[in-house]
C-alpha positions as CSV (number, residue, x, y, z in Angstrom):
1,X,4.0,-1.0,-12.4
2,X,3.9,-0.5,-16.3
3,X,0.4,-0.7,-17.3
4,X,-1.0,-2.1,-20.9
5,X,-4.5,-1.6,-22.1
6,X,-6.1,-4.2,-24.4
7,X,-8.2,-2.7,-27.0
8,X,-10.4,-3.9,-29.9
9,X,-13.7,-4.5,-31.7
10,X,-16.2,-7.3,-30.1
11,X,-14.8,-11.0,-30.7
12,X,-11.1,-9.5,-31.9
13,X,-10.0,-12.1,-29.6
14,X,-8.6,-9.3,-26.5
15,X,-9.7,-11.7,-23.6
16,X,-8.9,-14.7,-25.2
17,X,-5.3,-12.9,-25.5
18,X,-5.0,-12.4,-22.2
19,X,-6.5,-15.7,-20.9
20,X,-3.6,-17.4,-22.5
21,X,-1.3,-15.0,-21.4
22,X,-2.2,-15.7,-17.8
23,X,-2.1,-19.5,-18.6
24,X,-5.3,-20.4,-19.4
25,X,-5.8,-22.9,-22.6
26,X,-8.0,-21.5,-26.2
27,X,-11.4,-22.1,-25.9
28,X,-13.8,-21.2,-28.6
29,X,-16.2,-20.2,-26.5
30,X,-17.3,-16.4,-26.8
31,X,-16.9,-14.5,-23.1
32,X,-18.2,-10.9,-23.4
33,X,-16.2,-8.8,-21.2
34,X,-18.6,-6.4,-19.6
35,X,-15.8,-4.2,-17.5
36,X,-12.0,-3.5,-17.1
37,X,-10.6,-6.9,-15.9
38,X,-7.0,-6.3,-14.8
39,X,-5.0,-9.5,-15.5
40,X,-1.3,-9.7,-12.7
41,X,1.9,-10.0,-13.7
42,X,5.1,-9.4,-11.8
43,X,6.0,-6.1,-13.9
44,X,2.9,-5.3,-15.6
45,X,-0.8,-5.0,-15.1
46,X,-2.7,-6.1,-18.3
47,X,-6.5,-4.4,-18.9
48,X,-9.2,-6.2,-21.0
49,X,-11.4,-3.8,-22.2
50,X,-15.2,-4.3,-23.1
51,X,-15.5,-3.3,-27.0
52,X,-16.1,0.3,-27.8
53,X,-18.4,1.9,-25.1
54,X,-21.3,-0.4,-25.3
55,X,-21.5,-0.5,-21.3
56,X,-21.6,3.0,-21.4
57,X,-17.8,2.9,-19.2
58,X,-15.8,5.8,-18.9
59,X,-12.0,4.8,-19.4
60,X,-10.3,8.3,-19.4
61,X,-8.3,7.8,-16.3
62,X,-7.0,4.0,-17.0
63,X,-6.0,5.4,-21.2
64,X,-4.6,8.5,-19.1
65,X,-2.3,5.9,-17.2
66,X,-1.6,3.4,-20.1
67,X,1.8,3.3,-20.8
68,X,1.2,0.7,-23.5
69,X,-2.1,0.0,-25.7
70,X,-2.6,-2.8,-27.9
71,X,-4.8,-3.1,-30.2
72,X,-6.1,-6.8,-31.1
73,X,-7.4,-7.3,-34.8
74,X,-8.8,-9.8,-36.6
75,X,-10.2,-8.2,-39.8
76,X,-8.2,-6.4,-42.8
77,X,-8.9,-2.7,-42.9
78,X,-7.1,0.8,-43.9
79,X,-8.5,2.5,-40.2
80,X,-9.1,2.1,-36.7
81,X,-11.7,4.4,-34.8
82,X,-10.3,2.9,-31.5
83,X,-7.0,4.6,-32.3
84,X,-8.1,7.6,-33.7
85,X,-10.2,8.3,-30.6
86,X,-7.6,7.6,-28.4
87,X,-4.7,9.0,-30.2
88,X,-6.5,12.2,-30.6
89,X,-6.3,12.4,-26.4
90,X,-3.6,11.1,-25.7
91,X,-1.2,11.5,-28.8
92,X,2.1,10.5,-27.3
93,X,1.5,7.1,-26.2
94,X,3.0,3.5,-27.2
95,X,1.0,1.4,-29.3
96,X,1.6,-2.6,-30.9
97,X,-1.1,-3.9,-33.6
98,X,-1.7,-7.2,-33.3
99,X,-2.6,-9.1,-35.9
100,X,-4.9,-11.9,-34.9
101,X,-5.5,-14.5,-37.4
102,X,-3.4,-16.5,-40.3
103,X,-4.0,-13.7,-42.6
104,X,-1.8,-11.1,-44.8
105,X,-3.3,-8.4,-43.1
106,X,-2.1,-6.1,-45.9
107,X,-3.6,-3.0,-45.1
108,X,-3.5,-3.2,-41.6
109,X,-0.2,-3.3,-41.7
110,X,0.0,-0.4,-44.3
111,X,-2.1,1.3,-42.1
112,X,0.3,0.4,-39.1
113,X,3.8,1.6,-41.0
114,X,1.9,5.1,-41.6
115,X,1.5,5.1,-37.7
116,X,4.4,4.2,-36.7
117,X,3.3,0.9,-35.0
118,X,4.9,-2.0,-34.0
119,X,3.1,-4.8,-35.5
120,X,2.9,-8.4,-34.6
121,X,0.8,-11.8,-35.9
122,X,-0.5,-14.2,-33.8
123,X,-2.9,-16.9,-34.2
124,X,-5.0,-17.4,-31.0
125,X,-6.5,-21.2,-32.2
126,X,-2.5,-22.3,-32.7
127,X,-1.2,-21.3,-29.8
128,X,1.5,-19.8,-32.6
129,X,3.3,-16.3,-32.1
130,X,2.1,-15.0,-28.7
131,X,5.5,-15.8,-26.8
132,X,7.6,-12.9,-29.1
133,X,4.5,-10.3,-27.7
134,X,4.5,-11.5,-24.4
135,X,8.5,-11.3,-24.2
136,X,8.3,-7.9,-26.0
137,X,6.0,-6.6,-23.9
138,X,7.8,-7.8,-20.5
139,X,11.4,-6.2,-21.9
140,X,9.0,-3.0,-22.2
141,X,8.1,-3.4,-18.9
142,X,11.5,-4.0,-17.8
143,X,12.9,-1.1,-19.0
144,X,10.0,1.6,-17.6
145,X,11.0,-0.3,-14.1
146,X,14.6,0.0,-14.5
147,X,14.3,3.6,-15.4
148,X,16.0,5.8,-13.0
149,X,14.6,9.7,-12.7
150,X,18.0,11.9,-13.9
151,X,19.6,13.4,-10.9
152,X,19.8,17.6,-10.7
153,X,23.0,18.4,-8.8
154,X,21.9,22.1,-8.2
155,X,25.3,23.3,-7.0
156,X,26.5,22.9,-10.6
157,X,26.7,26.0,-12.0
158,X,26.6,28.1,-9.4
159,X,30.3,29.5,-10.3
160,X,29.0,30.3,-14.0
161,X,25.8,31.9,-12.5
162,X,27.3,34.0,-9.9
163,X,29.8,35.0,-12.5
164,X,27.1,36.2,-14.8
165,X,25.1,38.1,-12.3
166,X,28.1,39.7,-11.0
167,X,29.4,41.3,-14.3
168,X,25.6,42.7,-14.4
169,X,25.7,44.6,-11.6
């Protein structure tokens, strides 16, 4: 199962992303998430996490098994402490900004190109731009599933290697 973590600052709009992701309709209504919710799909498992460590949480072990994070923004800024602090971890994981709001987002995206991030826009009170994440996201998954470990013949070689050892002798 290809796992995604959610991450932002409070009201950057993460469960409201994946509320309409699972189906449910924009509400403007604020829900403070106060744990990990896991949100089911059939090659993913999607985690909403509270904002920064407010609830006191330890998440080492579900960032450990992120294959995916994605960070939900709805302000323009040159920095993110969420991704420093987990980058600094676990360096050589998968990230996607995502820009939430009809803003530029200039320096975010800035920000984003020196990073190395995939970035995408969406606009959670339109409805507009959250079909190209979700389809991204599910080819991501797609392809971790349909990944096939490499199969180690270990007779090959054995000629080579028996040849070197001999002449060694």
């Amino acid at each position: 199962m290809y796992n995604v973590t959610v991450l932002g600052k409070t009201c950057s709009g993460k469960t409201a992303f994946c509320e309409q992701l699972s189906g449910s309709k924009f509400t403007t209504s604020y829900l403070k998430t106060i744990e990990v919710t896991p949100y089911y799909f059939p090659t993913m498992t999607i985690h909403d996490t509270p904002s920064g460590n407010r609830f006191g949480c330890n998440n080492d072990t579900l960032y450990e098994h992120t294959d995916l994070f994605l960070l939900i923004v709805n302000d323009d800024q040159t920095n993110s402490n969420i991704y420093n602090k987990i980058d600094k971890e676990w360096p050589n994981k998968e990230w996607i900004l995502l820009l939430n709001g009809g803003g530029a987002f200039h320096m975010r995206r800035r920000w984003a190109l020196t990073k190395d991030i995939r970035v995408f826009q969406f606009d959670m009170k339109t409805d507009n731009g959250l079909t190209p994440i979700l389809d991204y996201i599910y080819d991501l998954s797609i392809r971790e599933l349909s990944a096939q470990p490499p199969v180690v013949d270990l007779r090959l070689g054995w000629e080579y290697l028996d040849a070197l050892y001999s002449s060694c002798v």
